[in-house]
C-alpha positions as CSV (number, residue, x, y, z in Angstrom):
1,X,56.3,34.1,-1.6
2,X,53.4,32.5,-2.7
3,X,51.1,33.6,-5.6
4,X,47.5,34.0,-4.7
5,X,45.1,31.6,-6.6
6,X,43.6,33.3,-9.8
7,X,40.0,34.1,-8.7
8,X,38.7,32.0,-11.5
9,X,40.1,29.1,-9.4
10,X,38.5,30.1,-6.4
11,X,35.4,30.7,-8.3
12,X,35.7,27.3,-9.6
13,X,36.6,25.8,-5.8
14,X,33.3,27.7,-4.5
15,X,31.0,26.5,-7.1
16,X,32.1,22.6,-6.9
17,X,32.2,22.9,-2.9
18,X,28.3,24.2,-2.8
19,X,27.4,22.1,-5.6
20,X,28.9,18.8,-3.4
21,X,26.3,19.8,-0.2
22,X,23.8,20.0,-2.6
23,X,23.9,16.7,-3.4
24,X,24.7,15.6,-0.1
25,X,22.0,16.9,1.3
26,X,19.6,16.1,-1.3
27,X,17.3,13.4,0.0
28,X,18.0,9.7,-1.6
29,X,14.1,9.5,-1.7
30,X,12.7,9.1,-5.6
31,X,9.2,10.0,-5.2
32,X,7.2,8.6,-8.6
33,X,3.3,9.5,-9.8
34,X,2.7,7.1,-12.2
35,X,-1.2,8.1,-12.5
36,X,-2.7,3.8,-13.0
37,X,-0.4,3.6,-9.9
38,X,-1.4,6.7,-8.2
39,X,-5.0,6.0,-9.1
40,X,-4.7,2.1,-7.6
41,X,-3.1,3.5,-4.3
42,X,-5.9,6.0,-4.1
43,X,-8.7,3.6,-3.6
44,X,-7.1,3.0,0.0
45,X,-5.4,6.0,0.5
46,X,-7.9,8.8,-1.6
47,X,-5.4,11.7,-1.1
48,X,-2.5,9.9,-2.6
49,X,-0.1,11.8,-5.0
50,X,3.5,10.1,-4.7
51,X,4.8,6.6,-4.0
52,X,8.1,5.3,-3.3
53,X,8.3,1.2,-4.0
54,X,10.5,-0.9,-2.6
55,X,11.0,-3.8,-5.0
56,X,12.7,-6.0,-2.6
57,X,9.6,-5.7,0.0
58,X,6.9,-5.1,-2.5
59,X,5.4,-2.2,-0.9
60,X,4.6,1.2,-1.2
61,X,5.0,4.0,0.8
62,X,3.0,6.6,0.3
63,X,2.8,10.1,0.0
64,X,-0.2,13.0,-0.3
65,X,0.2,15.5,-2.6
66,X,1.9,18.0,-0.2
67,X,4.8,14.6,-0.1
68,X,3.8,13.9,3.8
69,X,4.1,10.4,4.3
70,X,0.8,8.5,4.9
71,X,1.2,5.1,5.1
72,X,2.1,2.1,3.1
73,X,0.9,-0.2,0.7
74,X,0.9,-3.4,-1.0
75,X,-1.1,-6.1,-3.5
76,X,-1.5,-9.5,-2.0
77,X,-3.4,-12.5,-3.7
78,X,-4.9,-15.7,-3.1
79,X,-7.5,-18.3,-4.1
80,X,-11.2,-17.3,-3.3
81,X,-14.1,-19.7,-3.4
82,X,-14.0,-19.6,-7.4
83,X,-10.6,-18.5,-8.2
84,X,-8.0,-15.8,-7.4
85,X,-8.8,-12.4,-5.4
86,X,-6.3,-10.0,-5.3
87,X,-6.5,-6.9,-2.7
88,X,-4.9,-3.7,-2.0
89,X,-4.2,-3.2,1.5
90,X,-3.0,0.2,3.2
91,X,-1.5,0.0,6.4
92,X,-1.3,3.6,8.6
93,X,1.8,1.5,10.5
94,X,2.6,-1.3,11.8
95,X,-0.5,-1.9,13.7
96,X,-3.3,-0.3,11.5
97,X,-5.3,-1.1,9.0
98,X,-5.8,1.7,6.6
99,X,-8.3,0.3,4.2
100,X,-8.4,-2.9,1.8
101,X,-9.7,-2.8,-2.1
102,X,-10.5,-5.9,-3.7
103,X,-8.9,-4.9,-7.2
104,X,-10.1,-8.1,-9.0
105,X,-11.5,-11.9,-8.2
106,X,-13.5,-14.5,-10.1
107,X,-16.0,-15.1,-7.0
108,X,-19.9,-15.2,-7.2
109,X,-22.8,-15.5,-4.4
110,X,-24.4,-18.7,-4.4
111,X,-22.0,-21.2,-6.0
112,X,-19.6,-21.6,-8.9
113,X,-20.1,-22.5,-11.9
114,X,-24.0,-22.6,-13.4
115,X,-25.2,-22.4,-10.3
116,X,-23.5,-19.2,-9.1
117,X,-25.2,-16.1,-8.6
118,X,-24.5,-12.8,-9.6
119,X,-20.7,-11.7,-9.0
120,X,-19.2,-11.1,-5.7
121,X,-19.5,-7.2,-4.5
122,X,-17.0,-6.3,-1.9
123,X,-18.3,-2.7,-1.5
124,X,-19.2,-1.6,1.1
125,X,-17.9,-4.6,2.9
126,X,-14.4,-3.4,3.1
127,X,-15.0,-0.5,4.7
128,X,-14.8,-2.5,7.7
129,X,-11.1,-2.2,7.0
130,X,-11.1,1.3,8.0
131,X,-8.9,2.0,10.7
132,X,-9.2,-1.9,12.0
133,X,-6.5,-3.0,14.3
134,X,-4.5,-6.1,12.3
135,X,-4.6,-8.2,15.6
136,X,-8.6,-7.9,15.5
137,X,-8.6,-8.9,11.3
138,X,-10.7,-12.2,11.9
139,X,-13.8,-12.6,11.2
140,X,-16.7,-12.0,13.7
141,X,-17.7,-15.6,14.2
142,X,-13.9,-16.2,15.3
143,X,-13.8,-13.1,17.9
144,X,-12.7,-10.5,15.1
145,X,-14.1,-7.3,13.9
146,X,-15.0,-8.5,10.3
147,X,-18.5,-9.2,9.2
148,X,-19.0,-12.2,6.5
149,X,-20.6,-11.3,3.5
150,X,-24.2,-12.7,3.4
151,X,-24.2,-16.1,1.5
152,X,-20.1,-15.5,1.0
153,X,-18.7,-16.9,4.1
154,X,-15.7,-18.7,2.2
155,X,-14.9,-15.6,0.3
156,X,-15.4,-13.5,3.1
157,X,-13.0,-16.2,5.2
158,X,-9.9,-16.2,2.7
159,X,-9.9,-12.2,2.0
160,X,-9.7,-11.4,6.1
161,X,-7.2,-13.9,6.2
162,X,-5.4,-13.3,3.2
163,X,-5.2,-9.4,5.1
164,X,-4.3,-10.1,8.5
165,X,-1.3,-12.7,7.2
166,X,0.2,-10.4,4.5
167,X,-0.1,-7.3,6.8
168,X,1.7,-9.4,9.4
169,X,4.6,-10.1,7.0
170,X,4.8,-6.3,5.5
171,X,5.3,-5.2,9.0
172,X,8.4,-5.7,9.1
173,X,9.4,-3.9,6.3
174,X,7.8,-0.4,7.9
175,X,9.3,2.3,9.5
């Protein structure tokens, strides 16, 4: 006849059994809310609370505060007329532009150098971005949906291109 297991063992069996499909069942998602990175993310995407970055893709997906997925994110860079812009750009998917952010760049109106004007102002021009199809990201003089900055065409030029060609490559790495 068989002795019946202690009930401390069964205790023991109960509590390691529950504790496994807790952690099976816990999502392998890492949300972080690093605020500078939070903060960077919100200029595209304002209700932004979480992120989730993949290193080997370089983008973020990100999350409101509730931790509903909004759409992803990314930094791209290139050279400008003067020097090097570098942009955030928020995609809604795979085909949507959610917004772009010039975070930094070296460009001015007018020129370089001593003959260059004031700096460079990218507000409100990005709000163009908004909700703009990647397939229409050229500018309007090449049958796009962008208008060039007044006196900034090169600028203008290498930022919508810089957009439409990174957001092409990040496509792939959306859901």
């Amino acid at each position: 006849m068989k002795k019946p297991y202690p009930i401390i063992h069964v205790a023991v069996i109960i509590v390691i059994a529950i504790s496994m499909l807790g952690f099976i069942g816990c999502s392998s998602l890492i949300l972080s809310d690093e605020p500078e990175t939070v903060e960077l993310l919100q200029s595209v995407f304002p209700e932004a609370g979480y992120y989730q970055y993949d290193e080997e893709a370089r983008i973020y997906t990100v999350y409101n505060t509730g931790k509903k997925k909004m759409g992803y994110a990314y930094i791209t860079k290139g050279a400008g007329y003067s020097g090097v812009i570098t942009v955030m750009v928020g995609l809604e998917d795979k085909e949507t532009i959610k917004g772009i952010y010039v975070v930094s760049h070296s460009d001015h109106l007018g020129g370089v150098g001593e003959a260059a004007g004031p700096p460079l102002d990218f507000s409100p021009w990005d709000e163009q971005f908004e909700g703009l199809k990647i397939e229409d990201c050229y500018l309007a003089e090449s049958d796009g949906q962008v208008d060039a900055i007044t006196e900034a065409t090169v600028s203008s030029r290498k930022v919508v291109d810089m957009v439409r060609k990174s957001a092409l490559e990040k496509i792939q790495y959306i859901e």
